[in-house]
C-alpha positions as CSV (number, residue, x, y, z in Angstrom):
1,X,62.4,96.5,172.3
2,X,65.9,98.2,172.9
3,X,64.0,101.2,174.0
4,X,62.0,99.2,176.6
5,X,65.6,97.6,177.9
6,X,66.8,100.6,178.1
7,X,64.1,102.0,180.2
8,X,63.6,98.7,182.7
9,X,67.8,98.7,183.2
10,X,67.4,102.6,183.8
11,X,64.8,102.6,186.1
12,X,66.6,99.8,188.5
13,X,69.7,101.5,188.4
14,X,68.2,104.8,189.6
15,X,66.0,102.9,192.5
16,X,69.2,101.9,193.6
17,X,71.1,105.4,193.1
18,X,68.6,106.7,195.2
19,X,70.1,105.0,198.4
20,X,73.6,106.2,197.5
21,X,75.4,109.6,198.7
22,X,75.7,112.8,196.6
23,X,78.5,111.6,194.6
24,X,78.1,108.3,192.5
25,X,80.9,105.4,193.1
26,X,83.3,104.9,190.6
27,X,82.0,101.4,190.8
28,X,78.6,102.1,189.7
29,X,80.3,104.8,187.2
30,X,82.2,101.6,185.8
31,X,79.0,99.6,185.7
32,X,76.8,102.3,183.8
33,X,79.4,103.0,181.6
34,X,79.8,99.1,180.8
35,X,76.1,99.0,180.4
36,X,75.4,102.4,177.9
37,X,79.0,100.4,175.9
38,X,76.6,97.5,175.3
39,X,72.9,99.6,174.6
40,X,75.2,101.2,172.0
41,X,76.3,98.1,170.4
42,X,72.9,96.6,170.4
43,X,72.0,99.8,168.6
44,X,74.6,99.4,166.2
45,X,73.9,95.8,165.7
46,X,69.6,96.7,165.2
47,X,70.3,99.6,162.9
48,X,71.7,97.0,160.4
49,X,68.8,94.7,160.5
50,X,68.1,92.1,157.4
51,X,65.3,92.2,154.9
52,X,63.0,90.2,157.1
53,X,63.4,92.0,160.5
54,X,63.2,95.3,159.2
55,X,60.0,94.2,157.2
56,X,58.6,93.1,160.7
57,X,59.6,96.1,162.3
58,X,57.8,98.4,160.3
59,X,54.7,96.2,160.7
60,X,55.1,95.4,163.9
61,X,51.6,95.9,166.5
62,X,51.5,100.0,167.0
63,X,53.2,100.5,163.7
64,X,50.5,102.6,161.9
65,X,51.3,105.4,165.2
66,X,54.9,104.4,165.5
67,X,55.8,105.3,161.7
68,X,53.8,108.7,162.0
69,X,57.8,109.2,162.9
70,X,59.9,109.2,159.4
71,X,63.0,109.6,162.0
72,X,61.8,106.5,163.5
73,X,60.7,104.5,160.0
74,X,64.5,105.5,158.8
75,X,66.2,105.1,161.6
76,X,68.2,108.4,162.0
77,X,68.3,111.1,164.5
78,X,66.6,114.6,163.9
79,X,69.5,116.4,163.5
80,X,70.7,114.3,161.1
81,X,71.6,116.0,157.0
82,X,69.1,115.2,154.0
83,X,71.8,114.1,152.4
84,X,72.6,111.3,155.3
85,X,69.0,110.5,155.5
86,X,68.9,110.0,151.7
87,X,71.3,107.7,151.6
88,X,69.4,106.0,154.8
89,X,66.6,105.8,152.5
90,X,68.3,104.1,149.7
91,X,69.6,101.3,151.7
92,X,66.4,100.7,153.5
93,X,64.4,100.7,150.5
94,X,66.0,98.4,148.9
95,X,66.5,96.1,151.7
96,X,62.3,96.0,152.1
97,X,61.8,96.4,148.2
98,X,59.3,93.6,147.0
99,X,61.6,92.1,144.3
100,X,64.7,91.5,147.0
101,X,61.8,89.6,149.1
102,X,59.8,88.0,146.8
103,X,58.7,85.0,149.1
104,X,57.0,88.0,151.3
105,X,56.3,90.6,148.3
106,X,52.6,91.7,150.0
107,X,54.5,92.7,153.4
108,X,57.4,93.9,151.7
109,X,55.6,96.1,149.9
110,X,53.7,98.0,152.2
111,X,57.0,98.2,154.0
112,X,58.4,100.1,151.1
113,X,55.6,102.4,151.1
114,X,56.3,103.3,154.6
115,X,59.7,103.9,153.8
116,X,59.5,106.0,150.8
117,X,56.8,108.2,152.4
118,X,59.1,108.9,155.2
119,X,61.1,110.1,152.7
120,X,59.0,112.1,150.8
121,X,57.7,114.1,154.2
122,X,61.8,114.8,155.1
123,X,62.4,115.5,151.4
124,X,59.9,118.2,151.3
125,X,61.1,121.3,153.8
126,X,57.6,121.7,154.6
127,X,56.5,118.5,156.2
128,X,60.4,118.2,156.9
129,X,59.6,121.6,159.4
130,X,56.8,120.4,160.7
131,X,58.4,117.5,161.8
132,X,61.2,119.2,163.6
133,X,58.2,121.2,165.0
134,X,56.8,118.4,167.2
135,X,60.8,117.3,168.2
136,X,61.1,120.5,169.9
137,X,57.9,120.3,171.5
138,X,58.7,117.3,172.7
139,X,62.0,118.4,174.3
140,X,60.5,121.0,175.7
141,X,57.7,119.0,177.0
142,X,60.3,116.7,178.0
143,X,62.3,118.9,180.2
144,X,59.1,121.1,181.7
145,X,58.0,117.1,182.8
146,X,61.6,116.5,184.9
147,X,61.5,120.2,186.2
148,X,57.8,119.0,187.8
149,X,58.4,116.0,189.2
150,X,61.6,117.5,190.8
151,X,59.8,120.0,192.2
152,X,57.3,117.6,193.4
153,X,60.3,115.4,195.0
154,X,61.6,118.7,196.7
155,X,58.0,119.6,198.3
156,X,58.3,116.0,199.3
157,X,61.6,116.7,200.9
158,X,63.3,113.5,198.8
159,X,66.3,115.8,197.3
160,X,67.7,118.8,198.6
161,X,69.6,119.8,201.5
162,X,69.9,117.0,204.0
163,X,68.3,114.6,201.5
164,X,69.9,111.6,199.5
165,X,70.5,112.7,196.0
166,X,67.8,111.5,193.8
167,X,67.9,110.5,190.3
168,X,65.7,110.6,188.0
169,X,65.2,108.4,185.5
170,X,65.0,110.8,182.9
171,X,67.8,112.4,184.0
172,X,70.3,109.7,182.1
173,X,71.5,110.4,179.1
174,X,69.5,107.3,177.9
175,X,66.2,107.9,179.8
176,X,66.3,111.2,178.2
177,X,66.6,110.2,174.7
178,X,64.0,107.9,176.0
179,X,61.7,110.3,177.4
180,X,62.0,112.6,174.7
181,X,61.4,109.3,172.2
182,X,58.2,108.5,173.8
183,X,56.6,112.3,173.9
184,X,57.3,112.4,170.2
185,X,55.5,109.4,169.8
186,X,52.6,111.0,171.7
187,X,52.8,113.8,170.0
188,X,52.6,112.4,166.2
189,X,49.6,110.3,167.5
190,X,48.0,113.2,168.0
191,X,48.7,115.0,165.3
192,X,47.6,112.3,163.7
193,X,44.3,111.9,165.7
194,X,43.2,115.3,165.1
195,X,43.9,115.1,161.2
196,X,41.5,112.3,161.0
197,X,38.9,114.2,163.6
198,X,39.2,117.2,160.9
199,X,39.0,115.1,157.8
200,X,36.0,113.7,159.4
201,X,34.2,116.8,160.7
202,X,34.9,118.0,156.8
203,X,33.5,114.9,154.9
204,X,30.3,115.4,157.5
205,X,29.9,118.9,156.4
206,X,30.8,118.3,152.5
207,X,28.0,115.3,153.0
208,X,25.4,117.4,154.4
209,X,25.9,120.4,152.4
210,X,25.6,118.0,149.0
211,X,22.3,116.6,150.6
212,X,20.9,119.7,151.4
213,X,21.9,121.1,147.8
214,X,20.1,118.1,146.7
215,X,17.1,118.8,148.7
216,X,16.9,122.5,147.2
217,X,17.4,121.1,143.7
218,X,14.9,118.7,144.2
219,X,12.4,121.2,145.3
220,X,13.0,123.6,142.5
221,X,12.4,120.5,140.0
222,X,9.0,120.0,142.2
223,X,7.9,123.9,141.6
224,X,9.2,124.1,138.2
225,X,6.8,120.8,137.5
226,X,4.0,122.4,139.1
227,X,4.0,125.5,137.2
228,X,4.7,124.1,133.9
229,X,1.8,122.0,134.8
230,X,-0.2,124.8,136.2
231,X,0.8,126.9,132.4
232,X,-0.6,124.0,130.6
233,X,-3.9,123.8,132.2
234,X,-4.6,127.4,132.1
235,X,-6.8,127.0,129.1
236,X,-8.6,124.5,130.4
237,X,-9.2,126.2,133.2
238,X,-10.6,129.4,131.2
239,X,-12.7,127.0,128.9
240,X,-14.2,125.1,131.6
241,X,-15.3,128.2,133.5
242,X,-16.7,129.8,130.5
243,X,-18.9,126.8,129.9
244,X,-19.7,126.8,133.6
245,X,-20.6,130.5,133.6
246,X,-22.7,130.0,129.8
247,X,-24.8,127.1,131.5
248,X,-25.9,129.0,134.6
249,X,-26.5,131.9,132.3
250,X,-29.4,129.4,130.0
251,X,-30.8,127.9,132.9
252,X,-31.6,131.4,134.9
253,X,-33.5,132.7,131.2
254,X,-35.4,129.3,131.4
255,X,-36.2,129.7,134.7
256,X,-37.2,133.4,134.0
257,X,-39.4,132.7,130.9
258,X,-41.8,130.0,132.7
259,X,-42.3,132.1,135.5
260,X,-43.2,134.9,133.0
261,X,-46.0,132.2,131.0
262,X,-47.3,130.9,134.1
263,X,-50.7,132.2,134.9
264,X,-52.6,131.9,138.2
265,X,-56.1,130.0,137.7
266,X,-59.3,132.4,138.6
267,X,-61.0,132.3,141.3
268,X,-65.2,131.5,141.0
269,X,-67.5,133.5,143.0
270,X,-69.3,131.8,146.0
271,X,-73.0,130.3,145.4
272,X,-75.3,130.7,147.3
């Protein structure tokens, strides 16, 4: 919610900077300075949340993306030492832990899980590398982003010589960190996406690899039960066609043998 603040107070103080001369008024210098005095206390103030609203914001609607982000779960900036975010970890952990909020145990626990995985991938250098990885893409994706779209504002001849001075919104310190904040969201989303995608595509091909091992095997049991069968009738077979061939064998003899006894009758000369 501060982040949002931050970036609806940003964005209406840089439609109105756009109307003003090069230099900013020390008025408006007074005003933004007032206003990043209070974003930081509100800061301060939501980075020392109790039990129950840190419960809910690790929970909160978008949370399964938004604690991809163990900076974000613990609350700490990239750059901050293992040994800082350690001792972020032990006070956040036990502020969620399931015994210190007993009257919400089932959400505090799966807040605790959050938390203590968070620690596990910055405790590990790996994952902990990794990690810094998709910050620096993010910066860098951050900064290519503003060098466009003031390029696209200089085509458009809205800075420049001549022009009223521009800013972006990104171009605050806050809408920076902002910017910067919401590409490394993106970022861990998609990560994330395309770890489940693989994980997917892999249990698909494990599943159809078992079933076509299965297939095979299944086969092989059919072939293996048709020649055992096949063995086992052999001798039947011989037998059979032994008696077959021994009773065609008797029945040409008998056939031979009357022919041989029969005898024409004789024929009787004609009277006349």
């Amino acid at each position: 919610m501060v982040q949002i603040a931050i970036s609806i107070s940003l964005s209406k103080m840089a439609a109105t900077n756009s109307s003003l001369p090069s230099e900013i008024s020390t008025k408006k210098e007074d005003e933004f300075n007032e206003f990043y005095t209070e974003v930081k206390e509100i800061e301060k103030r939501d980075s020392v949340l109790t039990p129950k609203q840190q419960i809910d914001r690790l929970l909160r609607p978008g949370s399964s993306y938004f604690n991809l982000n163990p900076f974000e779960v613990l609350q700490i900036e990239p750059a901050t030492s293992l040994e800082e975010a350690k001792k972020k970890y032990r006070r956040m952990s036990i502020l969620v832990h399931p015994d210190k909020n007993q009257d919400d145990a089932e959400r505090a626990q799966q807040s605790f899980e959050i938390v203590n995985k968070a620690w596990k991938t910055l405790e590990c250098e790996e994952t902990r590398a990794k990690c810094m990885d998709v910050i620096e893409e993010a910066k860098a994706r951050t900064d290519h982003m503003i060098a466009e779209k003031k390029k696209k504002l200089k085509k458009e001849g809205k800075i420049g010589e001549g022009s009223a001075v521009q800013l972006l919104e990104e171009e605050s310190e806050e809408g920076y960190r902002h910017a910067i904040w919401v590409m490394t969201m993106k970022l861990f989303a998609d990560m994330e996406r395309r770890r489940r995608e693989l994980a997917t595509r892999d249990a698909e091909q494990r599943k159809r690899k078992r079933e076509e091992e299965l297939s095979a095997e299944a086969q092989a049991a059919m072939e293996r039960e048709w020649q055992k069968n096949f063995e086992e009738s052999r001798q039947l077979r011989v037998d059979s066609w032994k008696a077959f061939q021994s009773g065609s064998g008797a029945t040409k003899q008998k056939k031979t043998k009357k022919m041989k006894a029969f005898k024409p009758p004789k024929t009787k000369a004609e009277s006349r």
